[in-house]
C-alpha positions in Angstrom: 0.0 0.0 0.0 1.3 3.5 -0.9 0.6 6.4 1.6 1.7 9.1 -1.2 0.3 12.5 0.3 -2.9 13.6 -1.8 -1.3 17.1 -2.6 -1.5 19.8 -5.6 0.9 21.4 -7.7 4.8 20.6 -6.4 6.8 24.0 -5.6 9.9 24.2 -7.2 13.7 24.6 -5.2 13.5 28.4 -5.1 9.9 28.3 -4.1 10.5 25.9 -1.3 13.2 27.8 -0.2 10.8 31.2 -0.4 8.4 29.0 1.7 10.7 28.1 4.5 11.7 31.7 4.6 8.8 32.9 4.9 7.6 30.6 7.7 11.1 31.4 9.6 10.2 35.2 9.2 6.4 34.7 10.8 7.6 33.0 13.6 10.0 35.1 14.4 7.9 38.0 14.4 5.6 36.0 16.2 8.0 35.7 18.8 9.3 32.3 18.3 8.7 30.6 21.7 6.6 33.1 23.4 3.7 32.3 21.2 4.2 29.3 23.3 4.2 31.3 26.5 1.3 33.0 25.5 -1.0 30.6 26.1 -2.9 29.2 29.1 -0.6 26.7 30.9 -3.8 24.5 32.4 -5.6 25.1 28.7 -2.8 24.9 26.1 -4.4 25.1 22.5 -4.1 27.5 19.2 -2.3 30.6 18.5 -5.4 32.1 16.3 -4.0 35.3 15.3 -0.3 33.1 14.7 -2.6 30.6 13.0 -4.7 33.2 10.9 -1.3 34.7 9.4 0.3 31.2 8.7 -2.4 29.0 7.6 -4.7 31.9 5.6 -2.7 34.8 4.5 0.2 32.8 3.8 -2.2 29.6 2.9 -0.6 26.7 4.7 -3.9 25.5 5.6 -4.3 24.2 2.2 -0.5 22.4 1.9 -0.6 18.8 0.5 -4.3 19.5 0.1 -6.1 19.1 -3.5 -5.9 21.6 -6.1 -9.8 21.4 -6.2 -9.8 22.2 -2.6 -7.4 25.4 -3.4 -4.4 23.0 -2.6 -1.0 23.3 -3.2 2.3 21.2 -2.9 2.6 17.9 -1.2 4.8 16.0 1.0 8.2 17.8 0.2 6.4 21.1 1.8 4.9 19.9 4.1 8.1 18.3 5.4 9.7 22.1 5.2 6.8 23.9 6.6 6.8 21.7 9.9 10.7 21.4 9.8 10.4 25.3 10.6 7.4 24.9 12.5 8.8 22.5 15.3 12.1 25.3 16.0 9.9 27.3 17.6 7.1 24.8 18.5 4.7 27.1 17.0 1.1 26.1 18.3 -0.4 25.9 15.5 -3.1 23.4 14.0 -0.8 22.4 10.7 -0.4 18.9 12.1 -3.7 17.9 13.5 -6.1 20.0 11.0 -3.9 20.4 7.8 -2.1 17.1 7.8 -4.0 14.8 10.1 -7.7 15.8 9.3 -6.8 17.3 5.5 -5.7 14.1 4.2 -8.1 12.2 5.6 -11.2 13.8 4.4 -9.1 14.5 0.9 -8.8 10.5 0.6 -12.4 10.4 1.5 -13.0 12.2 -1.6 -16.7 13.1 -0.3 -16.1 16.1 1.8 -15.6 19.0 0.0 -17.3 21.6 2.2 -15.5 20.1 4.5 -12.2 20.3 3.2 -12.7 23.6 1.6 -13.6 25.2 5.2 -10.1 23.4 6.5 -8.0 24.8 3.2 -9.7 28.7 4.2 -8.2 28.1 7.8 -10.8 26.8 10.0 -9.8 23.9 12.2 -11.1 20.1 11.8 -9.7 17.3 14.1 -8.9 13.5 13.6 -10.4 11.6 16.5 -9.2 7.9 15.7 -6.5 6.7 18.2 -7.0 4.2 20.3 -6.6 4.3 24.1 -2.6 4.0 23.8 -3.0 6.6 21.2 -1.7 4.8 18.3 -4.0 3.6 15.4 -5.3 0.2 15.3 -8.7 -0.7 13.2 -9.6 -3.2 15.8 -9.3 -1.0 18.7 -11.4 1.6 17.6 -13.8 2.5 21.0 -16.3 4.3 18.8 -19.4 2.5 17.5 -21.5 3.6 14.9 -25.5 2.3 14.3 -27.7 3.4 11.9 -31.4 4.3 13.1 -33.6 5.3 10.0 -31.2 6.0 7.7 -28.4 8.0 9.9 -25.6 7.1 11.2 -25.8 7.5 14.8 -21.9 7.5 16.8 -21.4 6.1 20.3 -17.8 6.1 22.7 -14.7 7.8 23.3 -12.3 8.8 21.3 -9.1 10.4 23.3 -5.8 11.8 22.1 -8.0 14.3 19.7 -5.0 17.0 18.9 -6.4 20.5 18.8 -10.0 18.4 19.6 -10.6 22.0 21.8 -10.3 24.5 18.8 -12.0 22.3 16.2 -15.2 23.6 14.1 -15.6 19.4 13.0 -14.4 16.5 14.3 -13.3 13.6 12.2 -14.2 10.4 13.7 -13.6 6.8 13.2 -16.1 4.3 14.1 -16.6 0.9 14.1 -19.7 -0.8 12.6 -21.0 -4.2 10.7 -18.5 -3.5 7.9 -15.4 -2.9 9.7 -14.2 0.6 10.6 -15.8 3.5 8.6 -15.3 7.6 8.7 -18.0 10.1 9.9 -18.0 13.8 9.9 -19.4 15.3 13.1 -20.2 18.9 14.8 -18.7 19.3 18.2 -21.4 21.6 19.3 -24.0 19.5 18.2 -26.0 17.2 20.8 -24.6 14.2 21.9 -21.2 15.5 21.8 -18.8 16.4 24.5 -15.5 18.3 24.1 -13.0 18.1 26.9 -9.7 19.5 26.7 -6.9 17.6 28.8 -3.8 18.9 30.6 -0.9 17.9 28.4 2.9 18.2 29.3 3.4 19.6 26.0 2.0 23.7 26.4 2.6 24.0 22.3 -0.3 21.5 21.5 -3.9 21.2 22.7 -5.5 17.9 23.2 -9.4 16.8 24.4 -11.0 13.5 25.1 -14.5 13.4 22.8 -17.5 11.4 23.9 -19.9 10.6 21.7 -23.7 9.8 23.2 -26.0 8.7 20.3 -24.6 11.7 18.1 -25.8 11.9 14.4 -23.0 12.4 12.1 -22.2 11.8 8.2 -21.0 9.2 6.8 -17.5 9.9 4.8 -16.6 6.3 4.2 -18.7 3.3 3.3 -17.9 -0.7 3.6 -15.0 -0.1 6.1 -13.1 1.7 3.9 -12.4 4.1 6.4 -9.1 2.1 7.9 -7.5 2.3 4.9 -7.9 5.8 4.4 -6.7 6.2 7.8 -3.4 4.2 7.4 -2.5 6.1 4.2 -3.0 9.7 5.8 -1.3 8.8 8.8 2.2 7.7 7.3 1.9 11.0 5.6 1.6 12.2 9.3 4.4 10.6 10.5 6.7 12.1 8.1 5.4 15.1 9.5 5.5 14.6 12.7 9.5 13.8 12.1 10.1 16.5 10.1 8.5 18.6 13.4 10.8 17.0 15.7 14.0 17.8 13.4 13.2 21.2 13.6 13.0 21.0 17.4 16.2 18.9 17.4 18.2 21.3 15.6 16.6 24.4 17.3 17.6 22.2 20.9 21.4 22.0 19.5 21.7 25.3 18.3 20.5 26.8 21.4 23.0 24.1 23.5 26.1 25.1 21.1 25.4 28.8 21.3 25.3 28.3 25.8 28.2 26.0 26.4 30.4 28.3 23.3 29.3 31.5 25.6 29.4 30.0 29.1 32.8 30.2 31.1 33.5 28.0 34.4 37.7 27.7 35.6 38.6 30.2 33.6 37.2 28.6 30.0 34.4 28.0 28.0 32.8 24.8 29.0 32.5 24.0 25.2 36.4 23.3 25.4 35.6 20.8 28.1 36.1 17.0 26.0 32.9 15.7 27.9 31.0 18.2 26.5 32.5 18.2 23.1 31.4 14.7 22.9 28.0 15.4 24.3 27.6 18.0 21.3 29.2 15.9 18.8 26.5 12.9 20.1 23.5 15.8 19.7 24.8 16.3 15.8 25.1 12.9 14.8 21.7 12.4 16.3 20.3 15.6 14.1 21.8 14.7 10.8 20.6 11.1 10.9 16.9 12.5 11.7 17.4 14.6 8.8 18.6 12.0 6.3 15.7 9.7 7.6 13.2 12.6 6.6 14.4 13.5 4.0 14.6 9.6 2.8 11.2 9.5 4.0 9.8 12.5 1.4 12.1 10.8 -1.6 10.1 7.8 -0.9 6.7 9.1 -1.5 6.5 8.8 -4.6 7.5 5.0 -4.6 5.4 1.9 -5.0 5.4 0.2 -1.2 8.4 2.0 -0.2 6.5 4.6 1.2 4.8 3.0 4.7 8.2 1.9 5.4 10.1 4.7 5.1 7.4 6.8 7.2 8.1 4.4 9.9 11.8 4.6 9.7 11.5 8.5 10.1 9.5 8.1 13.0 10.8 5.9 15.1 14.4 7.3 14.8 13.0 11.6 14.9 11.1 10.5 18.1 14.2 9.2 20.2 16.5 12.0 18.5 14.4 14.6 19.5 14.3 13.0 23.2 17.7 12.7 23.3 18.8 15.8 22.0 16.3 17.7 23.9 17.6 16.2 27.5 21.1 16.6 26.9 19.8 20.4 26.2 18.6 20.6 29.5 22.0 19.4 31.1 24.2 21.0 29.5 22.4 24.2 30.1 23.0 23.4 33.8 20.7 24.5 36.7 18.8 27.2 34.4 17.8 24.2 32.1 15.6 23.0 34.8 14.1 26.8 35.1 10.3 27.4 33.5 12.1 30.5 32.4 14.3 29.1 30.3 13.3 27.7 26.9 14.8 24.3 26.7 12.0 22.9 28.8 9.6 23.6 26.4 11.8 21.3 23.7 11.8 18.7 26.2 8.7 18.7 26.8 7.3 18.7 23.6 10.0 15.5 22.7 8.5 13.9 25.3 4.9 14.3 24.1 5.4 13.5 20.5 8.0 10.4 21.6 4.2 8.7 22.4 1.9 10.7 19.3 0.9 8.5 16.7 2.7 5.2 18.0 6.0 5.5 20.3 9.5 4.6 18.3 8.8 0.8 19.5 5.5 0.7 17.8 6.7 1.9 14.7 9.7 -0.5 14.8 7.2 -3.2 15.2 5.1 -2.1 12.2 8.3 -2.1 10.4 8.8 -5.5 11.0 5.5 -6.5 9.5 6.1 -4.3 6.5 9.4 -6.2 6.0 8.2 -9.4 6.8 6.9 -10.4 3.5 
């Protein structure tokens, strides 16, 4: 199966490199982290004004989207766009609307309201994971029944990213046929929208409950898993691409402290210890970067795709953890200060180390691709 990202017209070199400039710029101007800081610590969520500038002046709402939808570009922006995204941790929905929600109801290929409110900015959630947050068809806790005619949606689904912000909720559910996809209103009755304290202050999540809630049907004849699995590798790649950024931005930061900071007389950066430490945090970097970059070369590709999505993962995820940690203590005491930024790295490694599957979960799925 080939998870190629359903996207529009491909940018060219100098385009891409216009995009990731101008992404840099806004989030600079935005702050970089304190956008982060901005928001609630019990209630984290959306930057709207950061999210208005990014994902409808500048239209990243609509990247990897169809061109019918207003679409443009496809996995190879994406990749750069959340590459630039995760060195600042910008709280914005790109992952869990754009990506996550976007490609799902663009594989549906029967929700073009839908996916022409999410290309104009407006903010859809996926809520499929199963309690350990990963995706697996046969643990979907959402049931769907039909009662003249309508789909009618009953459970839980939890890990909903963004699930707060969201105008529509995308929801798996399972029924006769297998696992299907249904398009449903969080204000409407019989749904319930609770957003959860998350280590991570750059991203929102919620836990939805669903109590005999009349929704659409996207999917038919439990088509719905497959479009799933084939929105979510594009996801992961994301997701990677995200925690590169956040890698790099973690070593940059480190490099720029221990070149800087003195102690007997020297910069501790002459210290061997920590020149290994640092050369350790590169190594780590450049191989996440070759293993997304692998990953976008491979979308194109007939079966190489899923694998290669996995690969990404499972290596960016422990990078990002390491690199992030070894952030914190080399930075000494002020690393462990809510003052300083390279808590907010760690924690966000920490929170996408378990998003979409942990490293081992992926390594497992790997096997299985392999295994024929």
């Amino acid at each position: 199966m080939t998870s190629t990202v359903t996207g529009g017209q491909a940018l060219s070199d100098t385009e891409l490199d216009d995009l990731r400039a101008t992404v840099r710029s806004v989030c600079a101007d935005a702050g970089g982290t304190a956008a982060v800081r901005r928001l609630p610590e019990r209630s984290p969520g959306v930057d709207a004004e950061l999210w208005d500038t990014l994902g409808r002046q500048v239209g990243l709402a609509a990247l990897g989207l169809p061109e019918s939808a207003g679409g443009i570009g496809g996995l190879a922006e994406i990749a750069v766009v959340c590459e630039e995204l995760g060195r600042t941790l910008a709280p914005v929905p790109l992952l869990s609307s754009t990506v996550l929600a976007g490609q799902v109801l663009a594989g549906c290929g029967t929700a073009d309201e839908a996916l022409a409110e999410l290309a104009g900015g407006a903010v859809h959630a996926l809520a499929v994971a199963a309690p350990d947050g990963a995706w697996r068809p046969d643990a979907v806790q959402v049931k769907v029944t039909w009662r003249g005619g309508v789909p009618v949606v009953d459970g839980t689904a939890p890990f909903v990213l963004d699930g707060g912000d969201a105008r529509a909720l995308v929801v798996a559910a399972a029924g006769t046929d297998g696992v299907d996809l249904f398009l449903a209103d969080p204000g409407s009755p019989g749904v319930t929208v609770r957003r959860v304290p998350t280590l991570d202050l750059s991203r929102g999540q919620a836990i939805v409950t669903f109590s005999g809630a009349r929704v659409r049907a996207l999917t038919a004849g439990g088509e719905g898993a497959n479009v799933v699995s084939r929105a979510l590798d594009v996801a992961l790649v994301a997701l990677a691409a995200e925690q590169l950024g956040g890698a790099q931005a973690a070593l940059d930061m480190t490099v720029a402290h221990v070149r800087d900071r003195a102690q007997f007389g020297r910069a501790i950066g002459g210290f061997q210890a920590v020149k290994h430490t640092c050369a350790d945090m590169l190594l780590r970097v450049e191989g996440a970067r070759s293993a997304v970059l692998r990953a976008v070369h491979a979308a194109d590709s007939r079966g190489g795709s899923a694998e290669a999505a996995a690969v990404a993962q499972s290596w960016c995820s422990e990078a990002f953890v390491s690199v992030a940690a070894e952030c914190v203590h080399l930075h000494g005491g002020m690393g462990f200060t809510w003052e300083h930024d390279a808590h907010l790295y760690f924690r966000r490694a920490q929170s996408d180390a378990v998003l979409l599957g942990g490293a081992a979960f992926h390594r497992e799925r790997l096997a299985g691709l392999l295994s024929w």
